[in-house]
TORTI-642904 format. One line per field, with one value per atom (N, C-alpha, C): residue number from 1; residue in three letters; atom name; x, y, z. Coordinates in Angstrom, 2 decimals, padded with zeros to 5 digits, m for minus. Layout:
N
seq: NUM; ...
type: ALA; ...
atom: CA; ...
c1: X; ...
c2: Y; ...
c3: Z; ...
END
This chain:
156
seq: 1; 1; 1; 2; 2; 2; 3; 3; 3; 4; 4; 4; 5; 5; 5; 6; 6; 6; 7; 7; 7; 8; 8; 8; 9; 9; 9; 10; 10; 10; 11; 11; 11; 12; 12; 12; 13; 13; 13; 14; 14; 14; 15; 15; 15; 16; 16; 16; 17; 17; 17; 18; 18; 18; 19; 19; 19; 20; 20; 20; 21; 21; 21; 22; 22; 22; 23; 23; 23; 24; 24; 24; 25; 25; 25; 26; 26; 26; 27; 27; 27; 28; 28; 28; 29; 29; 29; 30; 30; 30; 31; 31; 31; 32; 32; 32; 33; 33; 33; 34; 34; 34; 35; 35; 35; 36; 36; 36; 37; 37; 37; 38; 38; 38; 39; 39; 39; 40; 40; 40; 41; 41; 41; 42; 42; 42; 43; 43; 43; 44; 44; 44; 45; 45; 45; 46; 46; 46; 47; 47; 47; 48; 48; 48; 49; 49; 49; 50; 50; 50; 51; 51; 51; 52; 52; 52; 53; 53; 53; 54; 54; 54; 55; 55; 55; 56; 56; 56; 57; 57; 57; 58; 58; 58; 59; 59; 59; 60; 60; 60; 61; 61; 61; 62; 62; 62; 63; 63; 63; 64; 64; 64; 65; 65; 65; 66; 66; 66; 67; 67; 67; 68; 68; 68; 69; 69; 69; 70; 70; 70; 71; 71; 71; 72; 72; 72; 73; 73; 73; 74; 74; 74; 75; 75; 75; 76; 76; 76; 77; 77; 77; 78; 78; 78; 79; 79; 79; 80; 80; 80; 81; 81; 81; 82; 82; 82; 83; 83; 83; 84; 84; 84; 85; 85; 85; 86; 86; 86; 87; 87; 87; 88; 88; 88; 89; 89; 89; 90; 90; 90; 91; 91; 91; 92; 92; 92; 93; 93; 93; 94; 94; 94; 95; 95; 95; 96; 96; 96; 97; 97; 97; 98; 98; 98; 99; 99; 99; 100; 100; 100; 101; 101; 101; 102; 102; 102; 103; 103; 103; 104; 104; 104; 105; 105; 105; 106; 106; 106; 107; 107; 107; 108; 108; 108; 109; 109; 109; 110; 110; 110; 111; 111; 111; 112; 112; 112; 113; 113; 113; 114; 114; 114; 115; 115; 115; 116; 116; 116; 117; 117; 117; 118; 118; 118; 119; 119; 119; 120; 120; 120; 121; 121; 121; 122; 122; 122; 123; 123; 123; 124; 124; 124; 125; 125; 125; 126; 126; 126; 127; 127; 127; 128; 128; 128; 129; 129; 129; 130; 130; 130; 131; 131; 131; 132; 132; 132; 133; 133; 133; 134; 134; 134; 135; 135; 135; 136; 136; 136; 137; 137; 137; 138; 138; 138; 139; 139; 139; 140; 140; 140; 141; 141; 141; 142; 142; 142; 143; 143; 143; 144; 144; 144; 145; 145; 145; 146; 146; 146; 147; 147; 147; 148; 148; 148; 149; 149; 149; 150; 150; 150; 151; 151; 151; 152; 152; 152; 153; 153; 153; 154; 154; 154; 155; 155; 155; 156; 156; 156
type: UNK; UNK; UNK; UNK; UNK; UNK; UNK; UNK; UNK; UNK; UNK; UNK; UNK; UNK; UNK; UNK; UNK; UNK; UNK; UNK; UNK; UNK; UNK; UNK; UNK; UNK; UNK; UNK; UNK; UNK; UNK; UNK; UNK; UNK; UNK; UNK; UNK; UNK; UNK; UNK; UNK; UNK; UNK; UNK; UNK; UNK; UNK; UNK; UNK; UNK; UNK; UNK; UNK; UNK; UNK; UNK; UNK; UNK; UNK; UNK; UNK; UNK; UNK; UNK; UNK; UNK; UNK; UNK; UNK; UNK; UNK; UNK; UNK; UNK; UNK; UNK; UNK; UNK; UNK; UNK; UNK; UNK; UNK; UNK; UNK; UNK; UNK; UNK; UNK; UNK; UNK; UNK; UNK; UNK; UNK; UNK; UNK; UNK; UNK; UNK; UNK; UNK; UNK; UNK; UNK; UNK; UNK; UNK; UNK; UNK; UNK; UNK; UNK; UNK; UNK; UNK; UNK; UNK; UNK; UNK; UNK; UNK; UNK; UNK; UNK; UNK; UNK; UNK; UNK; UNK; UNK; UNK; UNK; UNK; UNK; UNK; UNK; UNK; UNK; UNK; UNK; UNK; UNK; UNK; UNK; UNK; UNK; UNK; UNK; UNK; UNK; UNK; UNK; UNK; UNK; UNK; UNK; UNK; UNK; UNK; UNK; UNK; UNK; UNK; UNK; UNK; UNK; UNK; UNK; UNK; UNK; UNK; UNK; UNK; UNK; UNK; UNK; UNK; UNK; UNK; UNK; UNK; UNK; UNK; UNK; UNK; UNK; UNK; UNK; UNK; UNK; UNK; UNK; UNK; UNK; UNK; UNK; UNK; UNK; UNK; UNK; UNK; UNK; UNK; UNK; UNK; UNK; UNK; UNK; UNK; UNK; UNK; UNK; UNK; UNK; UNK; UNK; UNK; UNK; UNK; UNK; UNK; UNK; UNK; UNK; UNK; UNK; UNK; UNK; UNK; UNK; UNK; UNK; UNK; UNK; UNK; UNK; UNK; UNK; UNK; UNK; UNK; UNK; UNK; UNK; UNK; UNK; UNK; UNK; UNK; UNK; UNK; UNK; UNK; UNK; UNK; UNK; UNK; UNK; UNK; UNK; UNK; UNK; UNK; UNK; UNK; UNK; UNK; UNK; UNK; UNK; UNK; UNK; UNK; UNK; UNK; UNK; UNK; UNK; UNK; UNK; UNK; UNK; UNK; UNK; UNK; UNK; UNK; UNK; UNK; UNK; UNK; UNK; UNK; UNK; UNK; UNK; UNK; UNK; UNK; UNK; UNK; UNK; UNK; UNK; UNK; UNK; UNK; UNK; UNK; UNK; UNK; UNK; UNK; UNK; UNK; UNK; UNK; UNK; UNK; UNK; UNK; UNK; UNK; UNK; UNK; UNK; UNK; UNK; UNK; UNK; UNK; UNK; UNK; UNK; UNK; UNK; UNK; UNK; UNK; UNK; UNK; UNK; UNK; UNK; UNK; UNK; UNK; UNK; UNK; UNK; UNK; UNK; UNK; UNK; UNK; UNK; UNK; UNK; UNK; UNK; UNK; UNK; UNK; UNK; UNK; UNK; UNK; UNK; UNK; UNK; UNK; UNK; UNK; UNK; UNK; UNK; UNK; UNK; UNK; UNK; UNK; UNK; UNK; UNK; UNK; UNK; UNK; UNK; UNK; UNK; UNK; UNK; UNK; UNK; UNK; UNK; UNK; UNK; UNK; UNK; UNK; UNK; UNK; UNK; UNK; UNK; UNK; UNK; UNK; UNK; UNK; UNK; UNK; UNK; UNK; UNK; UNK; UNK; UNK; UNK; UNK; UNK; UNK; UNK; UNK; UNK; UNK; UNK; UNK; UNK; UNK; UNK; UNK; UNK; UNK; UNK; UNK; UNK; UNK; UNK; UNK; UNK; UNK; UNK; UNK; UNK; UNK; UNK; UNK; UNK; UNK; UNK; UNK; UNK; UNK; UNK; UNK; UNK; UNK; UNK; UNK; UNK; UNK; UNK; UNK; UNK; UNK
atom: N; CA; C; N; CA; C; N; CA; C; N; CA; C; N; CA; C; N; CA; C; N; CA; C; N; CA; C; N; CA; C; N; CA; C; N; CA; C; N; CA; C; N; CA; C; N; CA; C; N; CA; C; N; CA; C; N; CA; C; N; CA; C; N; CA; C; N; CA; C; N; CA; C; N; CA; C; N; CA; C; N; CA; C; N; CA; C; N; CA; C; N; CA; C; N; CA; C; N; CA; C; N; CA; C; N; CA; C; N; CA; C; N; CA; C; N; CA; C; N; CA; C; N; CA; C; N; CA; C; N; CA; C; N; CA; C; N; CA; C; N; CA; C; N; CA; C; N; CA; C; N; CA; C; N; CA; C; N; CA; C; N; CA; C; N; CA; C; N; CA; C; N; CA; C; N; CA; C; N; CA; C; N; CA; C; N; CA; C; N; CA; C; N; CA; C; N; CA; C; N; CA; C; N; CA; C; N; CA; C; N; CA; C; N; CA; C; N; CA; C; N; CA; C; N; CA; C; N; CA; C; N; CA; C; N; CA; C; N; CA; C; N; CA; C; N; CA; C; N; CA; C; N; CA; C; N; CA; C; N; CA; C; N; CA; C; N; CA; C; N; CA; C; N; CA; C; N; CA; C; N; CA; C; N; CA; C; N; CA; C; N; CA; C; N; CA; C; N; CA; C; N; CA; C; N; CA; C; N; CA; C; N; CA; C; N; CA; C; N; CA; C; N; CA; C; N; CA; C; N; CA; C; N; CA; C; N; CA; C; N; CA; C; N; CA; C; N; CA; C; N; CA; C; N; CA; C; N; CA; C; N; CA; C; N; CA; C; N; CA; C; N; CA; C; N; CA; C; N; CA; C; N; CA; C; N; CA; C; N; CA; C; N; CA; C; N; CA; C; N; CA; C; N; CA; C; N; CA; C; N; CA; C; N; CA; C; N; CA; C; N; CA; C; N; CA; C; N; CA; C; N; CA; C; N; CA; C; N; CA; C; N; CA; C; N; CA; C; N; CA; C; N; CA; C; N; CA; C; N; CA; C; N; CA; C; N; CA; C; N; CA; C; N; CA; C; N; CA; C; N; CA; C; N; CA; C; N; CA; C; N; CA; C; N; CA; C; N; CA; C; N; CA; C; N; CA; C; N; CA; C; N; CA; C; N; CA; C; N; CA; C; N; CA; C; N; CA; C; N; CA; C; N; CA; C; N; CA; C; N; CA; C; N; CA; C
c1: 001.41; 000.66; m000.63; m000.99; m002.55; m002.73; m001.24; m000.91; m001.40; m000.90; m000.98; m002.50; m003.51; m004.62; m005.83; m006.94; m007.44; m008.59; m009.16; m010.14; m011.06; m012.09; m013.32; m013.91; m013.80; m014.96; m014.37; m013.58; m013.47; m012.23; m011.78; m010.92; m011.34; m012.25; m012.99; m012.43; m012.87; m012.70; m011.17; m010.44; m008.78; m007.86; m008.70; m007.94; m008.17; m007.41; m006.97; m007.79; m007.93; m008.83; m007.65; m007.40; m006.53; m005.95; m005.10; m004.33; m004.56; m004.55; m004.44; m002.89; m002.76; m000.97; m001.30; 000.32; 000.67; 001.53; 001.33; 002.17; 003.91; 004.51; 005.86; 006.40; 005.82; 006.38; 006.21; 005.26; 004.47; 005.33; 005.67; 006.45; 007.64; 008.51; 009.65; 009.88; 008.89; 008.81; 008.46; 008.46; 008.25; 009.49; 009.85; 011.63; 012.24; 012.59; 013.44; 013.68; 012.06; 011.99; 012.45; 012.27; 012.55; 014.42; 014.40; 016.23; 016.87; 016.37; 016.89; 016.88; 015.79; 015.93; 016.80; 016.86; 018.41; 019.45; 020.10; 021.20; 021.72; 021.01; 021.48; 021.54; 020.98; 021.47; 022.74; 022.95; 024.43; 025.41; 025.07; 025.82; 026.55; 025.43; 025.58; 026.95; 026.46; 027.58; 028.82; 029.22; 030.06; 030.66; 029.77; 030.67; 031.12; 030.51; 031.25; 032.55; 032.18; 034.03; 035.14; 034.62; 035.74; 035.73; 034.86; 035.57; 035.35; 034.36; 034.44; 033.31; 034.04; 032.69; 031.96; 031.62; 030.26; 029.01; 027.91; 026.32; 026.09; 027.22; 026.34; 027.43; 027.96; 028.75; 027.78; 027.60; 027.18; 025.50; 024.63; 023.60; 023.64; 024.41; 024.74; 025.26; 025.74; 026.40; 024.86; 023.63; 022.54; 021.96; 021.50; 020.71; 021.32; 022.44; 023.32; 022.72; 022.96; 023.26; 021.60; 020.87; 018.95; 019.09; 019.24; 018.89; 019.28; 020.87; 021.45; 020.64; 021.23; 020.92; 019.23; 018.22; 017.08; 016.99; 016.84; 017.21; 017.79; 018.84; 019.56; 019.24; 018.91; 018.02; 016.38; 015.61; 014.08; 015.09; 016.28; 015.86; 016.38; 017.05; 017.75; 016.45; 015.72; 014.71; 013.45; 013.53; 012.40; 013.18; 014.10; 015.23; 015.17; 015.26; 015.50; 014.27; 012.85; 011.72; 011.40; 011.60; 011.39; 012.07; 013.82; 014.42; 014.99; 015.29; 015.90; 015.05; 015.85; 014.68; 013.66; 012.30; 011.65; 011.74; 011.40; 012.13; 011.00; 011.35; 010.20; 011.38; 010.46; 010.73; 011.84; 012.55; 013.31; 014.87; 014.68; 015.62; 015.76; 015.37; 015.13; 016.92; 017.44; 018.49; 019.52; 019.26; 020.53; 020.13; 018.84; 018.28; 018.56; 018.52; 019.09; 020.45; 021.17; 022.81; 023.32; 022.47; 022.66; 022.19; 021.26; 020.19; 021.51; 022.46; 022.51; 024.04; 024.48; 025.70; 025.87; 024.70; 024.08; 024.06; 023.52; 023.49; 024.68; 025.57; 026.53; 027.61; 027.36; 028.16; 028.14; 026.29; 025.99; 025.94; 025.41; 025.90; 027.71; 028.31; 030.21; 030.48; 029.73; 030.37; 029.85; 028.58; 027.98; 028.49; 029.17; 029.69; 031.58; 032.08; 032.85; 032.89; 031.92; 031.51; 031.64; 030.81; 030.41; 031.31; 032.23; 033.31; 034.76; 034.48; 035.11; 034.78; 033.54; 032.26; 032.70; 033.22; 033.14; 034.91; 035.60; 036.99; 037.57; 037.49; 037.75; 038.97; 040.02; 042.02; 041.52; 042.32; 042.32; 042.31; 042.97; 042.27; 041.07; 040.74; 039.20; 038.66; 038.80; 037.88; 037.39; 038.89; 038.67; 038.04; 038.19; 037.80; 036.27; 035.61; 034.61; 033.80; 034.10; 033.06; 033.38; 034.39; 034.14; 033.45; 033.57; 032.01; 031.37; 031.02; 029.66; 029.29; 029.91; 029.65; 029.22; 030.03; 029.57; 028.03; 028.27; 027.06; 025.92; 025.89; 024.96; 024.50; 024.98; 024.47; 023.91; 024.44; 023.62; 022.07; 022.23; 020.74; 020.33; 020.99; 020.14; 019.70; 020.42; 020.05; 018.69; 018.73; 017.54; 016.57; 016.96; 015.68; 014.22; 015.76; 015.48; 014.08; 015.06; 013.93; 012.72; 013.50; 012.18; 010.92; 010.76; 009.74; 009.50; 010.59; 010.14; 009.37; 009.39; 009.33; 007.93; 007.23; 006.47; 006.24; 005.94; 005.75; 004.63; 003.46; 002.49; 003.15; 001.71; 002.16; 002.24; 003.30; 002.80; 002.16; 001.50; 000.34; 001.21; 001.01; 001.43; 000.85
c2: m159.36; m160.06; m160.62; m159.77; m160.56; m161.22; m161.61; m162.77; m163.88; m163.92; m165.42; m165.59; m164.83; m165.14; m165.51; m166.11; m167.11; m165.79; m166.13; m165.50; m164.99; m164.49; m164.08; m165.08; m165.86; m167.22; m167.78; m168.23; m168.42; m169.35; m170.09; m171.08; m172.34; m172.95; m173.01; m173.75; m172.54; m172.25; m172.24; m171.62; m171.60; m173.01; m174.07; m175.47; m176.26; m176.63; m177.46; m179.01; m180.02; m181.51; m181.65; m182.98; m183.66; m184.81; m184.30; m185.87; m187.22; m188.00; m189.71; m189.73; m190.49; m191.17; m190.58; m191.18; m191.58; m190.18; m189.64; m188.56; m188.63; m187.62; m187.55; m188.42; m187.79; m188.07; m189.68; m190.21; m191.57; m192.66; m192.28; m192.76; m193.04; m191.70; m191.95; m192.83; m193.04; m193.56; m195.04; m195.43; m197.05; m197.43; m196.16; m196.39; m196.59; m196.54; m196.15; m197.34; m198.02; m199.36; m200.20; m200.25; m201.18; m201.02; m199.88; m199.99; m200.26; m199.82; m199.40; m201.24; m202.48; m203.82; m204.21; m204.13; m204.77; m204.45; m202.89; m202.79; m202.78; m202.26; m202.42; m203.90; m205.28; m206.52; m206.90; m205.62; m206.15; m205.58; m203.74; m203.57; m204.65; m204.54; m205.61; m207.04; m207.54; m208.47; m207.84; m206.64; m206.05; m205.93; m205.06; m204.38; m206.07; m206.82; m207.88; m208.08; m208.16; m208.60; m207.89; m206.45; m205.45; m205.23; m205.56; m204.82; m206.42; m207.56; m208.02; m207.73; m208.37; m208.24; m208.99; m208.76; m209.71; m209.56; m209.96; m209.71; m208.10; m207.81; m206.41; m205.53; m205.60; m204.44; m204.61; m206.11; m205.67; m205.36; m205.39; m204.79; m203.33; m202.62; m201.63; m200.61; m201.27; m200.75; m200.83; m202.30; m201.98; m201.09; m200.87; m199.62; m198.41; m197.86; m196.57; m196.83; m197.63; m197.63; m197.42; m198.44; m198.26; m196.84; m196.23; m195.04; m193.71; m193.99; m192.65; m192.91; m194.54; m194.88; m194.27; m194.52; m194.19; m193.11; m192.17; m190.51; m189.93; m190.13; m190.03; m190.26; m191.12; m191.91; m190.75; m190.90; m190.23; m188.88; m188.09; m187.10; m186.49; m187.23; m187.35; m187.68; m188.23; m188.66; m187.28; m186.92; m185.64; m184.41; m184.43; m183.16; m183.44; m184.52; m185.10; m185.02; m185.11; m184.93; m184.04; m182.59; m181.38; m180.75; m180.62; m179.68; m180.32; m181.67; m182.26; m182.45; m182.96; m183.26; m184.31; m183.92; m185.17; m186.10; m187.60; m188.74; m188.39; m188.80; m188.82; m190.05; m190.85; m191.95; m191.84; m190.68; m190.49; m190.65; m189.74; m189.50; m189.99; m191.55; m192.44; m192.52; m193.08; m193.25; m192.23; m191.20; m190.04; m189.30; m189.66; m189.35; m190.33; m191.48; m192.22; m192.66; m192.14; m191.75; m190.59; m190.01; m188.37; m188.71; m189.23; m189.20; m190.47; m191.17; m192.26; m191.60; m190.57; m190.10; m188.89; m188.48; m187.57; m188.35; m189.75; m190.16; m190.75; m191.17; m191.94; m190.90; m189.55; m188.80; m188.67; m188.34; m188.72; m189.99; m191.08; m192.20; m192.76; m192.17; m192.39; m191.63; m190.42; m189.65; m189.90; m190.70; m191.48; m192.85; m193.15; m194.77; m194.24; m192.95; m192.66; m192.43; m192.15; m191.46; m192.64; m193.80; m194.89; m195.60; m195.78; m196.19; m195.75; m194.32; m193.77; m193.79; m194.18; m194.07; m195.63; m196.93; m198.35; m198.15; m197.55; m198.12; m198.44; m197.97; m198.24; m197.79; m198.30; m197.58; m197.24; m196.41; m196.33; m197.03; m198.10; m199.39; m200.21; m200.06; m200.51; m199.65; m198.23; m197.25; m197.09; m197.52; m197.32; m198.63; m199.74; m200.87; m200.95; m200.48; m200.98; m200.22; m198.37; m197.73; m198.08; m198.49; m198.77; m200.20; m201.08; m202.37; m201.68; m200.68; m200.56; m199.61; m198.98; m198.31; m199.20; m200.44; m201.05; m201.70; m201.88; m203.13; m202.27; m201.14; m200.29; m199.54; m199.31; m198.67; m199.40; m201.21; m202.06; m201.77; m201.48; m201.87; m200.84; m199.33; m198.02; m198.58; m198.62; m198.14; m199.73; m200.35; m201.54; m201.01; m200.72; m199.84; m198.39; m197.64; m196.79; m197.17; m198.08; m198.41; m199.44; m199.98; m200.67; m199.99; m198.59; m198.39; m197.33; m196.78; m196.18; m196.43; m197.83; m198.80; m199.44; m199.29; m200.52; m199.77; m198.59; m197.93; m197.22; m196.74; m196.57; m194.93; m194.17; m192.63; m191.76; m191.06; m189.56; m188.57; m187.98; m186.99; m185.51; m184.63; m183.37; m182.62
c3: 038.82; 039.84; 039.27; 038.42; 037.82; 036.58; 036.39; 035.48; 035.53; 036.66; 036.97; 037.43; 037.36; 038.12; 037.24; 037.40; 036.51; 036.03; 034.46; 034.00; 034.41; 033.84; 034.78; 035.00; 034.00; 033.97; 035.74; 036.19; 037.40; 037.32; 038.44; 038.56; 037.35; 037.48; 036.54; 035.26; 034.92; 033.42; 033.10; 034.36; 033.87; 033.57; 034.51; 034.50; 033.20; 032.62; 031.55; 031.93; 030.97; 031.75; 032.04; 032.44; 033.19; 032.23; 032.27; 031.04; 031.83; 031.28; 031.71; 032.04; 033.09; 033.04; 035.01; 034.87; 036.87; 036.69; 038.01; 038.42; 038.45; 038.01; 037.83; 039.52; 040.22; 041.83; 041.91; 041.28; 041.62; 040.86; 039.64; 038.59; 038.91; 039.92; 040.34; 041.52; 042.32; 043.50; 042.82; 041.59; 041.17; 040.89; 039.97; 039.63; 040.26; 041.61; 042.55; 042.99; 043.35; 044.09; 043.22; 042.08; 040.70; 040.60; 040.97; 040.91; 041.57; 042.54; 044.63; 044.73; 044.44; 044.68; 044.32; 042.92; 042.30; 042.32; 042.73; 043.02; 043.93; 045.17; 046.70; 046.91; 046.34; 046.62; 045.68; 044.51; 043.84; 044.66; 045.40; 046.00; 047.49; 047.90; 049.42; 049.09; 048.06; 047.88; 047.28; 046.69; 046.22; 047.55; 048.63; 050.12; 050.35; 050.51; 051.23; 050.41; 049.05; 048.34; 049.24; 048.61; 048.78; 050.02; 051.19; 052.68; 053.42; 053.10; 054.30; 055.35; 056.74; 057.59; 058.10; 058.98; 060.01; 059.09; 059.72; 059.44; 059.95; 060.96; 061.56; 060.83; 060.34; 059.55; 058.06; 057.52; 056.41; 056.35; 057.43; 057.78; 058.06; 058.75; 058.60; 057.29; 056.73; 055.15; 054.53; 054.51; 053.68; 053.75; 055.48; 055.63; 055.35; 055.09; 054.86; 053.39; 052.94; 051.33; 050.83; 051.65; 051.00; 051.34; 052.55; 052.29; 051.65; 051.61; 050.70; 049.24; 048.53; 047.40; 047.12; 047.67; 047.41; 047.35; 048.02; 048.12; 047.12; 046.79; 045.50; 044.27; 044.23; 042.62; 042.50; 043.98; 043.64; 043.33; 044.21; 043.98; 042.39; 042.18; 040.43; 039.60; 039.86; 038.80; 038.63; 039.94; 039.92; 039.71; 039.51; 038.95; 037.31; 036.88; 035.60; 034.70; 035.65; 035.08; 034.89; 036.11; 035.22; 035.16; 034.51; 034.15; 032.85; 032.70; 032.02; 030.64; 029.53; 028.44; 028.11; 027.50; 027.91; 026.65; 026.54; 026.25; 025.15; 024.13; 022.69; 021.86; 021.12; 020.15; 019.84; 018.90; 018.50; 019.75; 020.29; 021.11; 022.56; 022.69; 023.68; 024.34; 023.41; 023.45; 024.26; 023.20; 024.03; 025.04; 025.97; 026.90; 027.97; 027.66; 028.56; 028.70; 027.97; 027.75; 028.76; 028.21; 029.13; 031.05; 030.88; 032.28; 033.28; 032.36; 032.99; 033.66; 032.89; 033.11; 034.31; 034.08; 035.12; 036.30; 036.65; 037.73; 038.19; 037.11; 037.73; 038.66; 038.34; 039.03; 040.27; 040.85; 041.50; 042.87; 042.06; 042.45; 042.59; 042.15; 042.29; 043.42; 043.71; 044.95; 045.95; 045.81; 047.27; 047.62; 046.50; 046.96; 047.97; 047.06; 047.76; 049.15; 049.45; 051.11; 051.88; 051.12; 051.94; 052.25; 051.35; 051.37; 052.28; 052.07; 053.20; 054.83; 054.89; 056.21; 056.64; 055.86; 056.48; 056.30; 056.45; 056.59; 055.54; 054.23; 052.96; 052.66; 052.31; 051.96; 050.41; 049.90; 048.43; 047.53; 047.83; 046.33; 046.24; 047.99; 048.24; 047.85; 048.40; 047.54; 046.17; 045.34; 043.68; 043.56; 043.95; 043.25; 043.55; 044.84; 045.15; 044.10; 043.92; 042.86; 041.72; 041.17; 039.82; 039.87; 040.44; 040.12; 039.99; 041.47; 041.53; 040.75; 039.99; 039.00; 037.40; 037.43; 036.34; 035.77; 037.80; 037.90; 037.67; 038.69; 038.41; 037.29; 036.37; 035.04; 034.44; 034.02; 033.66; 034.34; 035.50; 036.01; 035.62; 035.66; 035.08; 034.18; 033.09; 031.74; 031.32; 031.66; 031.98; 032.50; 034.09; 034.25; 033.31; 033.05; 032.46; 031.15; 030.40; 029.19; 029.20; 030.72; 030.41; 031.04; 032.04; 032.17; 031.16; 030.20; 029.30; 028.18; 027.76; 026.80; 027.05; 028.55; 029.15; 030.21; 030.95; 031.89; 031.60; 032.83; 032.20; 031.49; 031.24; 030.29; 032.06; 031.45; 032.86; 032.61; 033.58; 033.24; 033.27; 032.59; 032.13; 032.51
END
């Protein structure tokens, strides 16, 4: 119990300065929007290929989709930030190999749902997640580096 409790010097004295950089939470909430734009407008025209539809079916499919899709992505990205490994020069690559495969699992079993949720038969089902599986990794793995590459630093 009195591990965890700060020196004599006081609270104080126990806190570390404060690194420079944007908060893990803040960082993910840029990602999200940066991803969540471009793919929910690749998805949206994908649902129309594969199912069709009025304006109010495929308004309905956006808002299902902005909101699972967003939810999903922040909560993968703040799982990814602190359990997962963190990205250094070297190993940019097989981090975003790993991080991208991690999500697509994710992201494949939510397109299933959705798909099952608008009236989707089995070859609509397979056809619609594998685009949207294609389209979407392009945009991960873009995303990914470019705010890794060009994103500000995160604070530790």
């Amino acid at each position: 119990m009195l591990a965890g409790a700060p020196p004599l010097g006081g609270a104080a004295a126990a806190q570390e300065p404060a690194s420079e950089g944007v908060s893990i939470w803040r960082l993910s909430l840029y990602k999200t929007i940066a991803f969540e734009a471009a793919a929910n407008l690749g998805d949206v025209a994908l649902f129309a290929m594969f199912f069709g539809g009025g304006p109010a079916t495929a308004a309905g499919f956006f808002a299902i989709n902005v909101a699972t899709a967003s939810v999903a992505y922040y909560a993968h990205e703040i799982a990814w930030d602190y359990y997962g490994p963190p990205v250094d020069p070297g190993n940019e690559i097989d981090v975003t190999v790993r991080k991208t495969l991690t999500y697509r699992v994710v992201s494949a079993t939510r397109n299933v749902g959705l798909s099952a949720l608008f009236g989707g038969g089995l070859a609509t089902t397979i056809g619609f997640t594998i685009a949207s599986q294609v389209m979407d990794t392009t945009f991960y793995v873009a995303n990914e580096l470019l705010w890794t590459r060009f994103g500000p630093p995160v604070a530790r």
